[in-house]
Wavefront OBJ file of the C-alpha trace (Angstrom):
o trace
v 108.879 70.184 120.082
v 110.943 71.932 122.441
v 113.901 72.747 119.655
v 110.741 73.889 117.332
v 109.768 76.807 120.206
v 113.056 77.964 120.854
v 113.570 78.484 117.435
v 110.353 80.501 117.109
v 110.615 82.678 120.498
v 112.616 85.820 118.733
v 109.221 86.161 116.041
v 107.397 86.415 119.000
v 109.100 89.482 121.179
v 109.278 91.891 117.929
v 106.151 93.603 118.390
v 106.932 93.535 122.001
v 110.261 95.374 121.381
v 108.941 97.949 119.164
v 106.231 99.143 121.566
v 108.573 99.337 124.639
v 111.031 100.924 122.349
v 108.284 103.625 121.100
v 107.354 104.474 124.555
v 111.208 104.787 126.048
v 111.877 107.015 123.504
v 108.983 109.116 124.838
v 109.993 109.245 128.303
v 113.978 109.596 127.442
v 113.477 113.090 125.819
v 114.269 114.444 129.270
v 117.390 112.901 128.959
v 118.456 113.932 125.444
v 117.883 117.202 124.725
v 117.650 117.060 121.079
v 114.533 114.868 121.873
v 112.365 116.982 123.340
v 112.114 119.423 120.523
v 111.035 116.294 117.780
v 107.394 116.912 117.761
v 106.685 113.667 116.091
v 107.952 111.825 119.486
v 104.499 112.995 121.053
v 102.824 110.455 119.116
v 104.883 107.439 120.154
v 102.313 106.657 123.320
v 99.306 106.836 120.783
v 101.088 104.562 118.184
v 102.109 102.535 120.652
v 98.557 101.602 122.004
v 97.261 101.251 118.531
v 99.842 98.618 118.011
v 98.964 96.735 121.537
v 95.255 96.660 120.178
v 96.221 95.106 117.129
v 97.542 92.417 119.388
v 94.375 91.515 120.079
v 93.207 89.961 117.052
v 96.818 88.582 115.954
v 97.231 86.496 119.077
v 94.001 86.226 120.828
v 93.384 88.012 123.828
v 95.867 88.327 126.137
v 95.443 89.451 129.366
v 99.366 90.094 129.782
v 98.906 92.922 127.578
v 95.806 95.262 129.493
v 98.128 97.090 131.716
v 100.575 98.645 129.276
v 97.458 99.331 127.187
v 96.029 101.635 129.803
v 99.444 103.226 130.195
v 100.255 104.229 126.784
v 96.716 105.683 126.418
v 97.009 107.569 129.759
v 100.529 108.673 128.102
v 99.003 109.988 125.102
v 95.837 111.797 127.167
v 98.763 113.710 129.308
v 100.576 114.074 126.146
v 98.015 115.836 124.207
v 98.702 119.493 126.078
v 101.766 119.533 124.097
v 100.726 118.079 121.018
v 98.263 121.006 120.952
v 101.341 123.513 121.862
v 103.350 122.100 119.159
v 100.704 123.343 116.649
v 101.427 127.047 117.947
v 105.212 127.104 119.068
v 108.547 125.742 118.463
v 109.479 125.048 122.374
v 107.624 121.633 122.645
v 109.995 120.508 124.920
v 108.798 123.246 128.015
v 107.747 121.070 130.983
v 109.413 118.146 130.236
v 110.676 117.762 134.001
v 112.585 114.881 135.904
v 110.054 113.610 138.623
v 107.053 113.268 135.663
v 109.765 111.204 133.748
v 111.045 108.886 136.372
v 107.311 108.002 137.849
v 106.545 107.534 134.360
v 109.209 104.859 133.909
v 108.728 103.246 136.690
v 105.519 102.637 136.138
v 106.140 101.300 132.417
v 108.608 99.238 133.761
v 105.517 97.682 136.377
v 103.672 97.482 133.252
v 106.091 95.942 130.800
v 106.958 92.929 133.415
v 104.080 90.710 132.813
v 103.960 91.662 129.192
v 107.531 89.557 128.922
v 107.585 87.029 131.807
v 103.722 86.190 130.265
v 104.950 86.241 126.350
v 103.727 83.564 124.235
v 106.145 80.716 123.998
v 105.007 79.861 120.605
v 103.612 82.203 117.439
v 99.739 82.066 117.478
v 100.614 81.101 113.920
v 98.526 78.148 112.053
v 101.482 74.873 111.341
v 101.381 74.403 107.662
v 103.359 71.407 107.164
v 102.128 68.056 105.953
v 98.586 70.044 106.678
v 95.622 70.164 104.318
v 93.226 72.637 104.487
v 89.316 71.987 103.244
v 86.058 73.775 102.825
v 83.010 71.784 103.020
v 79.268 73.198 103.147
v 76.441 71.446 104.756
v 73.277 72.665 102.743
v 70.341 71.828 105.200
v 72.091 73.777 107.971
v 73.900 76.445 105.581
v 77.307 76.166 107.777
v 80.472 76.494 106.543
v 83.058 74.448 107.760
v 86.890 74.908 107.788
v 88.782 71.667 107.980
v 92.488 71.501 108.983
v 93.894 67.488 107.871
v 96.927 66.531 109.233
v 98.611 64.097 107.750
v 101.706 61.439 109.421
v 104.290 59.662 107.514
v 102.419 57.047 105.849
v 103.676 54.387 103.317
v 102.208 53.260 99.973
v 98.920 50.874 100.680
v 99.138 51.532 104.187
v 96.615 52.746 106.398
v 96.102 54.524 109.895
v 93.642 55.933 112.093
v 91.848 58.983 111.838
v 90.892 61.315 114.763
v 88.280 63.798 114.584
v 89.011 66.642 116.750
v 86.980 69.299 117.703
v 88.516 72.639 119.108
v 87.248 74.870 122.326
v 84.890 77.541 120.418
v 86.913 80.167 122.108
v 90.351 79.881 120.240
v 88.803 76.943 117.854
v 91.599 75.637 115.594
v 94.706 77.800 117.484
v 94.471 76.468 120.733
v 94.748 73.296 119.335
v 96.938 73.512 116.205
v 99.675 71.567 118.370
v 97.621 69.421 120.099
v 96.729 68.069 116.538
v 100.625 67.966 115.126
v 101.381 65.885 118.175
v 98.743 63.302 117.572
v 99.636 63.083 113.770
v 103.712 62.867 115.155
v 101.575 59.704 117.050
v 100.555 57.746 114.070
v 97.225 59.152 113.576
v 95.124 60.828 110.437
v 93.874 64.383 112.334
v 90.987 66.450 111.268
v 90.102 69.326 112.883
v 87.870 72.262 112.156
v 86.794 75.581 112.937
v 82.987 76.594 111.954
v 81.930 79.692 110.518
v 79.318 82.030 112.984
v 80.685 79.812 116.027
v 83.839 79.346 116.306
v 86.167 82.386 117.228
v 88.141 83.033 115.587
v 87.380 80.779 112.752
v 89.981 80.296 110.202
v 89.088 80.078 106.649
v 89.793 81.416 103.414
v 93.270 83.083 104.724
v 91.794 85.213 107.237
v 90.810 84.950 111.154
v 86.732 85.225 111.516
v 85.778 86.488 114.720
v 82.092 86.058 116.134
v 80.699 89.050 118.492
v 81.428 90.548 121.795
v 78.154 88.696 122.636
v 78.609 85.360 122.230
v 82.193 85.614 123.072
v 80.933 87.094 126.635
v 78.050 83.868 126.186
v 81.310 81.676 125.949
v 82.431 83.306 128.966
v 79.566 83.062 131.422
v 79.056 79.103 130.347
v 82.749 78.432 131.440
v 82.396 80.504 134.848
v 79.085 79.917 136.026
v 77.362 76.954 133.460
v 76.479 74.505 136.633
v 75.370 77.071 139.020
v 73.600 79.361 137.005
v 70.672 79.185 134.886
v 71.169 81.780 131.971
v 74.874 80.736 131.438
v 73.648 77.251 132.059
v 71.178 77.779 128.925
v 74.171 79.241 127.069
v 76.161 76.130 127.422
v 73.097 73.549 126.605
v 73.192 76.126 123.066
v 77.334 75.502 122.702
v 76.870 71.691 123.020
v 73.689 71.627 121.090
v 75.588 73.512 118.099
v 78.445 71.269 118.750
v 76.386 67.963 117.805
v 75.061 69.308 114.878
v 78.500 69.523 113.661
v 79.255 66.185 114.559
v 76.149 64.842 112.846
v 77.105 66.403 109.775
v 80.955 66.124 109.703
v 81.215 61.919 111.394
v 79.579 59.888 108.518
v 81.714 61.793 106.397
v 84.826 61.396 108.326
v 83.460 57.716 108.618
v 83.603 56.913 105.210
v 86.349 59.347 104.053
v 83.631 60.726 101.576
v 82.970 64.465 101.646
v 79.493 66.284 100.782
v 79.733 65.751 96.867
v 81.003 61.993 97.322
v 84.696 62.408 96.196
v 87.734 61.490 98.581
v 87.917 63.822 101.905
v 91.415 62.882 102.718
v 93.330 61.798 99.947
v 96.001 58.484 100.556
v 92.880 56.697 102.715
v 90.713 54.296 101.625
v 87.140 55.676 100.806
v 84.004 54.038 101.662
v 83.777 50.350 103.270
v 85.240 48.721 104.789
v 85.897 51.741 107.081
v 88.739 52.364 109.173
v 88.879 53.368 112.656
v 87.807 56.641 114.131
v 88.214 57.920 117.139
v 86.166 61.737 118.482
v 88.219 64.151 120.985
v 86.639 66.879 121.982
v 87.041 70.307 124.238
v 84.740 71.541 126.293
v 81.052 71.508 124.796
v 82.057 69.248 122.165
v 83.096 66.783 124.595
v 79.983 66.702 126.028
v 78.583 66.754 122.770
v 80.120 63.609 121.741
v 79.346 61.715 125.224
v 75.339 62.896 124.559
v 75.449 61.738 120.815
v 76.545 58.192 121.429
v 74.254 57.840 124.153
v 71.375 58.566 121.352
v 69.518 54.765 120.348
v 71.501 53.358 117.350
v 73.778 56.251 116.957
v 77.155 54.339 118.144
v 75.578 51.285 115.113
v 75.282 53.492 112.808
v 78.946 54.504 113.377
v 80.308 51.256 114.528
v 84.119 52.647 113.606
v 84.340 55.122 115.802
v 85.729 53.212 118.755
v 86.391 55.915 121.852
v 85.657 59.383 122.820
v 87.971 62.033 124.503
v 85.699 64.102 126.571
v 88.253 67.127 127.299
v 87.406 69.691 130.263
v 83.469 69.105 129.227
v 80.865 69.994 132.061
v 77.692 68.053 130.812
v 75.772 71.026 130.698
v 72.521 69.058 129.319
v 72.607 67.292 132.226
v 71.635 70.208 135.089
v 68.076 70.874 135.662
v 66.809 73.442 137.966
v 65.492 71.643 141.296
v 61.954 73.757 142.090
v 62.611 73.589 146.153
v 66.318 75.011 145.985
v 66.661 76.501 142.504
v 70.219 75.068 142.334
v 71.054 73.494 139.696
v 71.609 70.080 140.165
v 73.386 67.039 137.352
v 69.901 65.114 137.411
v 70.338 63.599 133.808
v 73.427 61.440 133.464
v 74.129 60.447 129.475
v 75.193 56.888 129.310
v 77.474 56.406 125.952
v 77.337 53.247 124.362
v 81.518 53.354 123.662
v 84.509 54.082 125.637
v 85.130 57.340 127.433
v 88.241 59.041 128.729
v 87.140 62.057 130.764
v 90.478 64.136 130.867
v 89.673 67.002 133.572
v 91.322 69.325 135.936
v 93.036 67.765 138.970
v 90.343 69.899 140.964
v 87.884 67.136 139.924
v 89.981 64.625 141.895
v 91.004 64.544 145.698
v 94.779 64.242 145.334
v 95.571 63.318 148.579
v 93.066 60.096 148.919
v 93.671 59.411 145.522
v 89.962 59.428 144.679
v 86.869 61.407 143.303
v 85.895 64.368 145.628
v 82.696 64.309 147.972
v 82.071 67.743 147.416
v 80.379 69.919 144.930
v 82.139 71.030 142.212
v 81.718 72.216 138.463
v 82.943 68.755 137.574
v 80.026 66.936 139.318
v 77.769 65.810 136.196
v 81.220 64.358 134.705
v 82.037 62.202 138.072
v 78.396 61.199 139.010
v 78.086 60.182 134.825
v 82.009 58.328 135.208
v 80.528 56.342 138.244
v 77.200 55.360 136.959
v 78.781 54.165 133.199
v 78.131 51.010 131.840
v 81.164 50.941 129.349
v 84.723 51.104 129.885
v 86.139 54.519 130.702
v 88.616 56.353 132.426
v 88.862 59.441 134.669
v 91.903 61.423 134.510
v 93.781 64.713 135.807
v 97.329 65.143 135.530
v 98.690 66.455 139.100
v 98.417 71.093 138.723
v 96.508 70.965 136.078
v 94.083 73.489 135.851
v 91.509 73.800 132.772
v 93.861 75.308 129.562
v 96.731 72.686 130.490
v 95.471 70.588 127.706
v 95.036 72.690 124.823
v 97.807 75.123 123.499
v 96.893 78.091 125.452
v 99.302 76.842 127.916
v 102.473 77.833 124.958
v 100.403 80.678 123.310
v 98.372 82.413 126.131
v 100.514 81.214 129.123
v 99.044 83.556 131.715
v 95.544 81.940 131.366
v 97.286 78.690 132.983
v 98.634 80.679 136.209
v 94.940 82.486 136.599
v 93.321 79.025 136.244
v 95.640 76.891 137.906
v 95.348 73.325 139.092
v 94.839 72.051 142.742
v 98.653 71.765 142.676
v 99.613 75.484 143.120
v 103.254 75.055 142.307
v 104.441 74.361 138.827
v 103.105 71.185 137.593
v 105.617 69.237 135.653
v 103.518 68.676 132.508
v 103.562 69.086 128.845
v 101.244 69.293 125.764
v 103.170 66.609 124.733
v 102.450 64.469 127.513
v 98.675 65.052 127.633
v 98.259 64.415 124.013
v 100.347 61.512 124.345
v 98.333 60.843 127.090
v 94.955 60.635 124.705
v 96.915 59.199 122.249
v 97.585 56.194 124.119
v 94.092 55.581 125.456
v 92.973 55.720 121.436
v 95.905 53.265 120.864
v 94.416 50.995 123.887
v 91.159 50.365 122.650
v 92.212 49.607 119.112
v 94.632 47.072 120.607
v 92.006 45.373 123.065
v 88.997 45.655 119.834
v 92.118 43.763 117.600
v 92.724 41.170 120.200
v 88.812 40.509 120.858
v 87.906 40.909 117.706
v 90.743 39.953 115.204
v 88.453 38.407 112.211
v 85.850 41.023 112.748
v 88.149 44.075 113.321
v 90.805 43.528 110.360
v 87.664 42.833 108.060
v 86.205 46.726 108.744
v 89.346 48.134 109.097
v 91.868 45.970 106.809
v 95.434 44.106 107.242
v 97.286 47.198 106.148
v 96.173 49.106 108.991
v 99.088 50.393 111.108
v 98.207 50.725 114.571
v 100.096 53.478 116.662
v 102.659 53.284 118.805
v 102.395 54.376 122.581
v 103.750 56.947 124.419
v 106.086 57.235 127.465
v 104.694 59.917 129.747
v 106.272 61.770 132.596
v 103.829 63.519 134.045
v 101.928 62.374 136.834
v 98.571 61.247 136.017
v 95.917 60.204 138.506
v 93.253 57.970 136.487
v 90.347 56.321 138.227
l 1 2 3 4 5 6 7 8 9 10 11 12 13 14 15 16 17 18 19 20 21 22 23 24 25 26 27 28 29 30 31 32 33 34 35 36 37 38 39 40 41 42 43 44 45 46 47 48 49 50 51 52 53 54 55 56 57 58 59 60 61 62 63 64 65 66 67 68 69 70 71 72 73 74 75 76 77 78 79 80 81 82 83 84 85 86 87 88 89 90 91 92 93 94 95 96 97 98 99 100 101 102 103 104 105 106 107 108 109 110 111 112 113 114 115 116 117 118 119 120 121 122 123 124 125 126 127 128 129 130 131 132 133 134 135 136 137 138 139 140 141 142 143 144 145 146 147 148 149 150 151 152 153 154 155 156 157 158 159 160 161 162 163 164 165 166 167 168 169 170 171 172 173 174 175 176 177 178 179 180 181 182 183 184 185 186 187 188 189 190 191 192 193 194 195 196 197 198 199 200 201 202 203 204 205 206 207 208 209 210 211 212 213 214 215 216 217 218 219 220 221 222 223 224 225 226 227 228 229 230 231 232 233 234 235 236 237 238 239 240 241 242 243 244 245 246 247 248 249 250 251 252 253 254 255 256 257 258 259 260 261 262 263 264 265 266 267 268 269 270 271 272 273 274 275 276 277 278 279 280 281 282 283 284 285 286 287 288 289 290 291 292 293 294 295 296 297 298 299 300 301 302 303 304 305 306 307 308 309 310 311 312 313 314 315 316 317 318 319 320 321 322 323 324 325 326 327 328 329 330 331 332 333 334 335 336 337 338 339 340 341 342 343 344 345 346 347 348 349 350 351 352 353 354 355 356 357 358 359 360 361 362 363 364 365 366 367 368 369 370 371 372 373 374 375 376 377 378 379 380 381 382 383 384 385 386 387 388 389 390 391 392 393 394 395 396 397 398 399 400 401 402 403 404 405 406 407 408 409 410 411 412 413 414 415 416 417 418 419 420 421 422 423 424 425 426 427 428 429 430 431 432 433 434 435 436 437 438 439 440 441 442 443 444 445 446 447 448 449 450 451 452 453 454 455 456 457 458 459 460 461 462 463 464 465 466
């Protein structure tokens, strides 16, 4: 992975380069005189914050960016006295002075820094190879759905797991386009997805569909605020609840390999029964979503291959209720799942230094109270600094998002999205191993003899798992 980025980081810096380019040449007219009388120079500042808003919805949004954004507009507003002379006279270069020019480099120097140190590591680019892309419609809801298969190295009548994963709604299928490749480099059948009117951005049909400012800012307040306060708490309940009616709609098929008209979903599989394993991962509300579906009576029978959950950086929203005395909100419903768990949080869930679950409150406090209280096997882990985007590809494409949310750890945690995937990827592998050694008749009947189970991961990062 690491030859793969390196290989990819000059794409990234061009658009970079041309905007700092287009805005030296503005300032360095002072120094070249046959600059200053090239009235088309004027309009570098303006071009150049057009360009930096067209950032926006080619890599997300990145924060890295806001400050040279104000300054090239603020450069084109003092500019425009002189675009305006340049209508009327030829000496368009009259007040061009030295102080004006070096204040205004330094301060597009201040503003260019976090533009580069901040950079994406990676393109926000969609992987395309050994990747299938799918549209599927679900007629009683009228969504559309987007899916993304990713498919390992797989021989003829052989068979391997499948993995249904579904993305963060803010970034959907990009911040977790990698996250997907690493599992498939794993061993495992992927499918992810991005759903139109939710997701944002979705990707489907060759183009990026964004959702509005409003939900977007909805997304927002339920990450900040969802367990303290009420109206971002209901926003969240809305996220999850949307995020189960996907799963509803898209696990039976995923189950049996079938899509919506009955005909093969991902070709090379076996269709229908016996059915191989599945396992769900899931970010943020869909995490939760997941844990609160297989909690449902008869749900986990009626999808007796789907063998584990990853609940990633999920808060339980569902779970808070408003307490009348203290209008708090407080985790008062606590979903017990009828399969496996691995609750893979932020190490400011965990008390590093006593190596267990903290006392106090915290947004995580639904997640430990429902870890403590389970009934079935599962597993609580943080790796050690990371904060809330170390699991998901934000921390290659939108790199500043991991400093502003960082983990208890302030320094620079030694981790990797290859490590936490590996990470998820070997908890999958674990229960498939313990249901084959329990189970062997049983388990090789549902899923066949040609089923290749994964091989583990060695991971070094430092994981604290209660």
């Amino acid at each position: 992975m690491q030859s793969l980025i390196v290989g990819e980081m000059s794409d990234i810096w061009i658009p970079e380069l041309i905007i700092l380019i287009f805005l030296l040449l503005s300032f360095l007219r002072f120094f070249f005189k046959g600059l200053r009388f090239l009235d088309g120079i004027l309009w570098l500042p303006l071009i150049s914050f057009v360009l930096l808003v067209c950032l926006f919805p080619a890599y997300g949004f990145r924060l890295e960016c806001i400050p040279l954004l104000v300054f090239s507009f603020i450069t084109f507003v003092i500019s425009i006295p002189r675009l305006v002379q340049s209508k009327d006279s030829d000496d368009i270069g009259h007040g061009v002075s030295f102080v004006p020019t070096i204040i205004g480099l330094i301060f597009l120097i201040i503003t260019v820094i976090p533009l580069f140190i901040f950079a994406p590591k990676i393109p926000l680019i969609l992987q395309t190879e050994s990747v299938e892309n799918r549209m599927i419609h679900d007629k009683s809801a009228g969504n559309n759905y987007f899916l993304r298969i990713y498919r390992p190295s797989i021989g003829e009548n052989e068979q391997k797991p499948i993995i249904l994963l579904a993305p963060p709604e803010a970034g959907s299928v990009y911040a977790c386009d990698r996250v997907c490749s690493e599992l498939r480099d794993q061993g495992f059948f992927v499918v992810t997805y991005s759903r139109h009117g939710l997701d944002s951005p979705c990707a489907g049909a060759g183009r990026k569909h964004h959702v509005s400012a409003v939900k977007i800012s909805r997304m927002w307040q339920a990450f900040r605020k969802g367990t303290e306060k009420k109206k971002a708490n209901d926003w969240g309940q809305y996220l999850e609840a949307e995020r189960q009616k996907d799963m509803e709609f898209l696990l039976p098929l995923i189950c049996r390999n079938l899509d919506e008209n009955g005909t093969t979903l991902i070709s090379g599989l076996r269709s229908g029964r016996p059915e191989l394993p599945v396992f769900l991962a899931g970010y943020g509300a869909a995490g939760s979503a997941a844990v609160f579906l297989f909690e449902q009576p008869g749900f986990s029978a009626r999808h007796a291959n789907v063998l584990g959950i990853a609940a990633i950086e999920c808060w339980l929203w569902q779970s808070y209720l408003e307490d009348v005395s203290s209008r708090r909100l407080e985790p008062r419903w606590l979903p017990q799942p009828e399969i496996p768990v691995l609750y893979l949080v932020s190490d400011r869930a965990l008390d590093l230094t006593n190596q267990q679950v903290l006392k106090k409150q915290n947004p995580y406090r639904a997640i430990l109270d429902t870890f403590n209280n389970s009934r079935r096997h599962s597993v609580l882990a943080a790796f050690e600094g990371a904060g809330p985007f170390a699991y998901n590809d934000f921390s290659l494409t939108h790199p500043l998002y991991t400093v502003l949310f960082p983990g208890q750890i302030k320094k620079k945690p030694k981790i990797n999205l290859a490590d936490a995937t590996g990470y998820i990827g070997n908890y999958f592998i674990s229960l498939l191993e313990k249901t084959a050694d329990a189970e062997p008749a049983e388990f090789y009947e549902r899923a066949g003899a040609e089923l290749l189970i994964p091989e583990k991961r060695v991971i070094s990062a430092r994981v604290i798992a209660e």
